[in-house]
C-alpha positions as CSV (number, residue, x, y, z in Angstrom):
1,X,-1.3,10.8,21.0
2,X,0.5,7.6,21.8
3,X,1.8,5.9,18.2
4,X,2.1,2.1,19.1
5,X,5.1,1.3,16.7
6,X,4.0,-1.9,15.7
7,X,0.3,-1.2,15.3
8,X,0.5,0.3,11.2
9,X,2.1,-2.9,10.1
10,X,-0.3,-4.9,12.1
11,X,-3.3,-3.2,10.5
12,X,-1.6,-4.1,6.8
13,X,-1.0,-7.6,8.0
14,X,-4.6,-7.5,9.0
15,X,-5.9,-6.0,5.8
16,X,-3.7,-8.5,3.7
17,X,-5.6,-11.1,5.5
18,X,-8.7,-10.1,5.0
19,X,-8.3,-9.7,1.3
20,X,-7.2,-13.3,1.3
21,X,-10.6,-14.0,3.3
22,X,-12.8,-12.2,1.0
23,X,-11.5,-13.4,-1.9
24,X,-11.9,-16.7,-1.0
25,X,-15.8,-16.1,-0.2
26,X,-15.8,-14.8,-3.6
27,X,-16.0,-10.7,-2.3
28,X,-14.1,-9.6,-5.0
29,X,-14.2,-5.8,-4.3
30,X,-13.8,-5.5,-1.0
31,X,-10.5,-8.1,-1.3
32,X,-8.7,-5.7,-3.9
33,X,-9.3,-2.8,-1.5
34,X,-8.3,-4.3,1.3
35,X,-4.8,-5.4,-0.8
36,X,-4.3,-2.0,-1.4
37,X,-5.0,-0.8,1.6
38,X,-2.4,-3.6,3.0
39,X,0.2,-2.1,1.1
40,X,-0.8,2.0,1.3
41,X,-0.5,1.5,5.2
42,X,3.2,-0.5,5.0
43,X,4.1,2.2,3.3
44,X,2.9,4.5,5.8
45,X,4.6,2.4,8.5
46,X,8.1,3.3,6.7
47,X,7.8,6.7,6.9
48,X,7.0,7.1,10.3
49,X,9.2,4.6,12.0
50,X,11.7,3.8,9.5
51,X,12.5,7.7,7.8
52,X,11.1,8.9,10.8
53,X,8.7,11.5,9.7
54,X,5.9,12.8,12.4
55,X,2.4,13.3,11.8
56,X,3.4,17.2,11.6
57,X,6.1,16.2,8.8
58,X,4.1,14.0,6.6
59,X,1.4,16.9,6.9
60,X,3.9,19.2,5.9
61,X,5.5,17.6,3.4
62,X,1.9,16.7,1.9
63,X,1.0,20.7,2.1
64,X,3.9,21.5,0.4
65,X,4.0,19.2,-2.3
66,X,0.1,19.8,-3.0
67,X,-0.8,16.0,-2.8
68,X,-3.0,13.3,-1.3
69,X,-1.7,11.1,1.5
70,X,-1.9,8.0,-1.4
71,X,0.8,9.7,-3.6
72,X,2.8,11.1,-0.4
73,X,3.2,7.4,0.6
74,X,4.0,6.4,-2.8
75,X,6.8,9.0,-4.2
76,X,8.2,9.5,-0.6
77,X,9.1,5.6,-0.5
78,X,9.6,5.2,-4.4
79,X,12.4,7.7,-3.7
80,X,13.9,5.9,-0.5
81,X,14.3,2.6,-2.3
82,X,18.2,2.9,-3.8
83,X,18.1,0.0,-5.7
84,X,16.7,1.3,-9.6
85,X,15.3,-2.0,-10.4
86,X,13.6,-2.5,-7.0
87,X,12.2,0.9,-6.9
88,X,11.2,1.0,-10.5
89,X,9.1,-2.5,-10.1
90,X,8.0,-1.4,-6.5
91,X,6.8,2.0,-8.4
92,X,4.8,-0.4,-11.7
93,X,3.4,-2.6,-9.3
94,X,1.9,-0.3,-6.7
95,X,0.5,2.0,-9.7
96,X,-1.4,-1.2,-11.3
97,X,-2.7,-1.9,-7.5
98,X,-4.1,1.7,-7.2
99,X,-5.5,1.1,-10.9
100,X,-7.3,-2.5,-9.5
101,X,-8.4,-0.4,-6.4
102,X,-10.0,2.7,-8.2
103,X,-11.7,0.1,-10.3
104,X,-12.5,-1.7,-7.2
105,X,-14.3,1.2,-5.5
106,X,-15.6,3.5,-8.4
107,X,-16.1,1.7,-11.1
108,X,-19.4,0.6,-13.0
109,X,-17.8,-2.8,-13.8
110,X,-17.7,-6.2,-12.3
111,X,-14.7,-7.0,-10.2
112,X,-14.1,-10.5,-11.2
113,X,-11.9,-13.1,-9.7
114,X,-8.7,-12.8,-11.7
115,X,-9.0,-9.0,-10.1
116,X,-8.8,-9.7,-6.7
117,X,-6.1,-12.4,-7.4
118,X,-3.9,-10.1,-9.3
119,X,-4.4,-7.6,-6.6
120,X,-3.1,-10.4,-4.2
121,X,-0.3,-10.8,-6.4
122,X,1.1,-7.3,-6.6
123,X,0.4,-6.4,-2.8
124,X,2.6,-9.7,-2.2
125,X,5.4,-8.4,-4.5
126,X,4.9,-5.0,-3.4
127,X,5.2,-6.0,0.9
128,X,8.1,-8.1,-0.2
129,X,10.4,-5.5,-1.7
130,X,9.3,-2.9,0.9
131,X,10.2,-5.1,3.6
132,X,13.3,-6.1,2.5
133,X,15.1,-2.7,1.9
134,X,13.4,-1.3,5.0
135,X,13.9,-4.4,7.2
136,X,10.2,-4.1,8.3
């Protein structure tokens, strides 16, 4: 398999666009999942090209540690970011996302607008401090 660098963080730009899109048509759902989504696949992006895990690492590491990819992506780059402050906001943040997104998908409630906008919000904050301590 041929792993276009570039093509991870292009699908979270993507994603971040299209929760813009849908929450501008009023899609509230589908915009906080797709803000999530933005985020969960930067994340992914770190670990393979900037920590430099394979597919056979991450798989490993994810066997080993008994967890979903979700939590994988979250402790592995949690643990990356040296700066306590950073990482302890990057850590809040992307925990209240996954909270909106849950809520988003399973939930028997309305996603209302001041969901999808918060969701914005965080995945923002959340790109932000990824892509400044990983240069991405």
């Amino acid at each position: 398999m041929v792993l276009c660098e570039n093509y991870l963080n292009f699908k979270s730009d993507e994603n971040r666009r299209a929760a813009d899109f849908l929450n501008e048509k009023g899609l509230h759902a589908p915009s906080v999942h797709c803000a999530y989504y933005s985020c969960l696949q930067l994340l992914k992006y770190v670990i393979t090209f900037s920590l430099k895990k394979t597919e056979d690492d991450i798989s490993r590491d994810m066997n080993r540690s008994r967890s979903d990819s979700h939590i994988y992506f979250e402790k592995t780059v949690s643990n990356e970011i040296k700066d306590f402050s950073n990482r302890k906001i990057f850590v809040l943040k992307f925990r209240e996302l996954k909270i909106l997104r849950i809520a988003s998908d399973y939930s028997l409630r309305k996603i209302q607008k001041q969901d999808s906008d918060e969701a914005l919000k965080l995945s923002v904050e959340i790109s932000k401090i990824i892509k400044n301590t990983f240069h991405v």
